[in-house]
C-alpha positions in Angstrom: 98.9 100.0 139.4 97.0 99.4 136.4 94.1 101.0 135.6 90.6 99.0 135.7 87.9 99.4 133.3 86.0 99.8 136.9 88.5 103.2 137.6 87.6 104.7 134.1 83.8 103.9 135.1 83.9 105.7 138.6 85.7 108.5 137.0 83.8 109.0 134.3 80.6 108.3 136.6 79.1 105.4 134.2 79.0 101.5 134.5 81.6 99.0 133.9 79.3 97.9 130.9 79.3 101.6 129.0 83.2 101.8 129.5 83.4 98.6 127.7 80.7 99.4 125.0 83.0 102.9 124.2 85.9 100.4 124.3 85.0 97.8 122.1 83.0 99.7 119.8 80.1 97.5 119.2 77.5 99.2 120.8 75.9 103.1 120.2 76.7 105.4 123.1 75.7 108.9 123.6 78.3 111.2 122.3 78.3 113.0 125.5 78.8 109.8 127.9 81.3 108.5 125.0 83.3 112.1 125.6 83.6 111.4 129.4 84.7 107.7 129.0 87.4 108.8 126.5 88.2 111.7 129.0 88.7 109.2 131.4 90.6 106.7 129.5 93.0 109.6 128.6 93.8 110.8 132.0 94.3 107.1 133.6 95.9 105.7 130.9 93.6 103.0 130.9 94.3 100.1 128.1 91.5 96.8 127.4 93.2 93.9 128.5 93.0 92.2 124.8 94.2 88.6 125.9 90.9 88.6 128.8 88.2 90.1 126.2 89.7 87.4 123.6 89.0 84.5 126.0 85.8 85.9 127.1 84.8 86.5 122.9 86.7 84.2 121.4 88.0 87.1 119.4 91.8 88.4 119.9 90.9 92.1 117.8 94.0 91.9 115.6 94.3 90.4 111.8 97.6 89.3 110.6 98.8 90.8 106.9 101.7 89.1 104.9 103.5 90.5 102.2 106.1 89.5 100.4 108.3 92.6 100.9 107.8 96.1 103.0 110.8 98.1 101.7 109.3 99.0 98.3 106.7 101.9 97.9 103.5 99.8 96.8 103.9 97.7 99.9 104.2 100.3 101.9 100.9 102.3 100.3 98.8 99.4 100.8 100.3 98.4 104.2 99.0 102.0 105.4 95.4 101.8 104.1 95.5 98.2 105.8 96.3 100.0 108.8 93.9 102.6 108.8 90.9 100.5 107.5 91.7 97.8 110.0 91.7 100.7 112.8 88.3 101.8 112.0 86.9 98.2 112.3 88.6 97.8 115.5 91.4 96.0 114.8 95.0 96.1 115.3 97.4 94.8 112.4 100.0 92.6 112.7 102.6 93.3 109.8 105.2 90.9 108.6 106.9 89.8 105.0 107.5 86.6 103.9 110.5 87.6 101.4 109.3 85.5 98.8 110.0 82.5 100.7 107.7 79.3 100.7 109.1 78.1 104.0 108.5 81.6 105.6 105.3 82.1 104.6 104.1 78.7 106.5 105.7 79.6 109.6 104.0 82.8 110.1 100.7 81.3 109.2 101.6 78.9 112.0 102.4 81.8 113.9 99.7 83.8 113.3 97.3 80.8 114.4 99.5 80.8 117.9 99.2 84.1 118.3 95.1 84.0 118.0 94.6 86.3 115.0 90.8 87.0 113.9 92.2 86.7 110.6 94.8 86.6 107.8 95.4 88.6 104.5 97.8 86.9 102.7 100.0 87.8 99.5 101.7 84.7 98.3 103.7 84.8 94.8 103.1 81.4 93.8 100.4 78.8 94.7 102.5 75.7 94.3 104.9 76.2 96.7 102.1 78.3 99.2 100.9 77.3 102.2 97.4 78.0 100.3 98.1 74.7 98.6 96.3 73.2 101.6 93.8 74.8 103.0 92.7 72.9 105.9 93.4 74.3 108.9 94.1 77.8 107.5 92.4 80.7 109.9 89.8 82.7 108.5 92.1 84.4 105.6 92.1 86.2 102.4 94.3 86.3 99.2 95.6 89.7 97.8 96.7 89.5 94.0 97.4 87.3 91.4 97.9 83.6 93.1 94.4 81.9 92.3 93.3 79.5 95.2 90.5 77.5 95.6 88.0 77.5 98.2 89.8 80.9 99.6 88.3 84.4 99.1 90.6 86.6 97.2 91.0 90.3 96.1 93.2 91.0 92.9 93.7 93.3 89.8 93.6 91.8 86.6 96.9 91.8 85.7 97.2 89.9 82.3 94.1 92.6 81.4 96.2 95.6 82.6 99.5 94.3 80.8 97.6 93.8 77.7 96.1 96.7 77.8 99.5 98.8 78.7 101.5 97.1 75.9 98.6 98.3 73.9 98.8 101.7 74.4 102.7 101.4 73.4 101.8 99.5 70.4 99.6 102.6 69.4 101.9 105.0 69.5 104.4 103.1 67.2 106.5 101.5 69.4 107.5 97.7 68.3 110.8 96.7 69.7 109.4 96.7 73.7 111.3 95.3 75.9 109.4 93.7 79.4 111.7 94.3 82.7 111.0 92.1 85.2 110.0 89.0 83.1 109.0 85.8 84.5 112.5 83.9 85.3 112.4 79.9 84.4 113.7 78.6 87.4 110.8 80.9 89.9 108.6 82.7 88.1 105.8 84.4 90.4 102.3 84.1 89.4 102.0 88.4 88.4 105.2 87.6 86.2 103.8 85.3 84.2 100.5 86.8 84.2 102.3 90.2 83.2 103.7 88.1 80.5 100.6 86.3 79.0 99.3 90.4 78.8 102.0 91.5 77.2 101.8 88.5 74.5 99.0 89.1 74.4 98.6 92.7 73.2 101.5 91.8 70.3 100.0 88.8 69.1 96.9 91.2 68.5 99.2 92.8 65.6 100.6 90.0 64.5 103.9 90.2 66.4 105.4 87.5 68.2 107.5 87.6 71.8 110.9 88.3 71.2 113.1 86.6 74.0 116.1 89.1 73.6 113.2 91.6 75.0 112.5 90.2 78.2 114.7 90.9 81.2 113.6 88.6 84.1 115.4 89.9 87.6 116.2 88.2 90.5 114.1 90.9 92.8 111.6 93.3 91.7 113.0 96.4 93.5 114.8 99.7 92.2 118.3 98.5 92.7 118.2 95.5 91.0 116.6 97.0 88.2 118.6 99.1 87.4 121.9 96.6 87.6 119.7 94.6 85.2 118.6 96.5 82.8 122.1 97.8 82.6 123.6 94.3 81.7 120.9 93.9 79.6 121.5 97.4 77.6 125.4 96.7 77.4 124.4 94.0 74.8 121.3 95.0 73.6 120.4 97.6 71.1 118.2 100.2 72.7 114.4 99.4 72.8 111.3 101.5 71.2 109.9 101.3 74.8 110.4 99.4 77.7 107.4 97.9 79.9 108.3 97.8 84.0 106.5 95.3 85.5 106.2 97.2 88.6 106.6 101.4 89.5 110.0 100.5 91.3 110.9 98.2 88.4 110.3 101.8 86.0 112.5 104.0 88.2 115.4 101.5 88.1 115.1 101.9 84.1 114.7 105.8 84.4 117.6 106.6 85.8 119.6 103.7 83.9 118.4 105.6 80.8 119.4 109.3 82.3 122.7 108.0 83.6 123.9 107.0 79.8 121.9 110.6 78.3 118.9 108.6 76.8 116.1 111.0 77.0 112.7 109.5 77.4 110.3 109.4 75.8 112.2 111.2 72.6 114.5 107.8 72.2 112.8 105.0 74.4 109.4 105.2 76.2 108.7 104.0 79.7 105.4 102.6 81.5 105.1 100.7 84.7 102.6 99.3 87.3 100.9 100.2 90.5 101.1 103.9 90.2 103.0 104.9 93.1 102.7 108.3 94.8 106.7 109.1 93.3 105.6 108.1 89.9 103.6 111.5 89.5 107.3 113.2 90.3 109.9 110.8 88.4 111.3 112.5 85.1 109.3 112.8 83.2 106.4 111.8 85.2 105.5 108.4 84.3 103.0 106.6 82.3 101.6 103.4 84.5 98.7 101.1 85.5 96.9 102.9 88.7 94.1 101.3 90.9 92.5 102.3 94.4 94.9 101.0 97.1 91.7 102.5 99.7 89.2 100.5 97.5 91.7 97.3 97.5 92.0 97.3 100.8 88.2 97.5 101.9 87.4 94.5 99.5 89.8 92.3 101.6 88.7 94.0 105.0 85.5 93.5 104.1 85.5 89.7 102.5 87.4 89.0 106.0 84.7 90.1 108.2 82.3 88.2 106.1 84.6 85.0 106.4 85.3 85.6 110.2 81.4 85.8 111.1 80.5 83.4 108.5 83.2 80.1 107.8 81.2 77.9 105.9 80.4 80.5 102.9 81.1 80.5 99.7 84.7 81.9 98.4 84.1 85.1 97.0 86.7 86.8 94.7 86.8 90.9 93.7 88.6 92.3 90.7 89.8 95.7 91.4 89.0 98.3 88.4 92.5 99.5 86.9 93.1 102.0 84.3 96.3 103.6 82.6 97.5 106.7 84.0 99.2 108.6 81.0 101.9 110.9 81.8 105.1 112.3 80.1 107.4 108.7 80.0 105.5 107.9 76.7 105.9 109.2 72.9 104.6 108.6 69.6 107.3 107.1 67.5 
């Protein structure tokens, strides 16, 4: 049979009530009682019965997090510190992806209101096709990056201020002829593409250049594989580049190994910077020159702006800007 919060209590030789304080974590126990109700847990396998303390609190001790893809690093990174945060604040995380699909995304907010989530962190690429388009009815949720919604709390980096900033750093060294992989596409441009974009234009309209479209290489995905494919076309009728800027870490490897593959070394003939500063950018060749911010510090501003939401529905949307800075490494030359 089962085991009862009532067996750990007799073994452990407390009440039913300190069992559930160790349990549930919301009230101080004596480290030596806590030791003998873990003790007890442990050897009767005991496990809260999450669907009774939910009707009895109103509270079902998981959040729900949406991304738009798990199989690329950055995803994966903050998907872990999620999951670790979340653990600490007692909560379990239910994981899922959306894969960039409007239609997706509003059936697993429905699902995740089914299901009795405490909450939802939500990364949505574009606002007009979100389910954050209306917001009425939404659980208690908050936005990761770029998609601006009203009366939602979000956290996000600045990207058109990091691309700006990146291009500038290019433009510094010499480097004119940059080409942007990963540009916003016309027919579904995601709200960091075209905010990736206005950065870049940015930075060259502060030196009087202009956007060249034979620079830009939209793709139809923003992973390794299909960078590399496209950057490829691209490079079979294009001249090579001064530098090329990766919209994304994954973007940059694509392009790295497109470049060793035909014996362009980087940075002597092209430079290369990209975005999110993934643990395997420290270890491409060369190491590569990107954007870096704290995926821990990320994570705890949307942890934290979702407990204030969940105790607190009627406050004010709150939104956090991340702090980024460039990470320079061995991808980037003066020209």
């Amino acid at each position: 049979m089962r085991a009862t919060v009532r067996d750990v209590a007799a073994l452990a030789g407390v009440s039913p009530k300190t069992v559930s304080n160790v349990v549930n974590g919301g009230v101080p126990v004596r480290p030596a009682t806590r030791e003998r109700v873990e003790r007890a847990v442990a050897e009767l396998g005991y496990v809260p019965n999450l669907s009774a303390r939910g009707l009895r609190n109103g509270r079902s001790g998981a959040i729900a997090l949406t991304l738009p893809e798990l199989g690329n690093a950055y995803s994966a990174e903050l998907a872990q510190w999620f999951v670790e945060l979340a653990r600490e604040r007692g909560w379990t995380v239910q994981l899922d992806q959306t894969g960039n699909d409007a239609e997706r995304e509003r059936e697993l907010v429905s699902r995740a209101r089914a299901h009795l989530v405490d909450g939802l962190v939500l990364n949505p690429v574009s606002l007009s096709a979100s389910v954050l388009a209306e917001t009425e009815g939404l659980p208690p949720t908050v936005v990761i990056g770029e998609v601006e919604p009203e009366r939602v709390d979000q956290v996000h980096v600045d990207s058109r201020r990091a691309a700006r900033e990146v291009t500038t750093h290019l433009l510094d060294r010499g480097h004119r002829r940059i080409a942007v992989v990963g540009a916003a596409r016309a027919s579904d441009a995601t709200a960091t593409s075209e905010l990736r974009d206005q950065g870049h234009a940015d930075a060259l309209g502060a030196v009087g250049l202009e956007v060249d479209p034979s620079l830009r290489v939209p793709l139809p995905a923003w992973t390794t594989s299909a960078a590399a494919s496209g950057f490829a076309g691209w490079l079979d009728t294009h001249p090579l580049p001064d530098a090329v800027f990766a919209y994304t870490d994954s973007i940059a490897f694509g392009v790295l190994h497109v470049l060793a593959a035909r014996g362009v070394r980087v940075p002597e003939q092209v430079s290369v910077v990209g975005f999110d500063d993934v643990d395997a950018a420290a270890f491409a060749i060369p190491a590569l020159t990107t954007v870096s911010f704290d995926r821990r510090a990320f994570a705890t501003a949307a942890l934290d702006l979702l407990t204030r939401r969940i105790a607190d529905p009627s406050a004010p949307p709150e939104t956090v800007v991340v702090p980024h800075r460039i990470v320079e490494r061995a991808s980037v030359s003066d020209r």
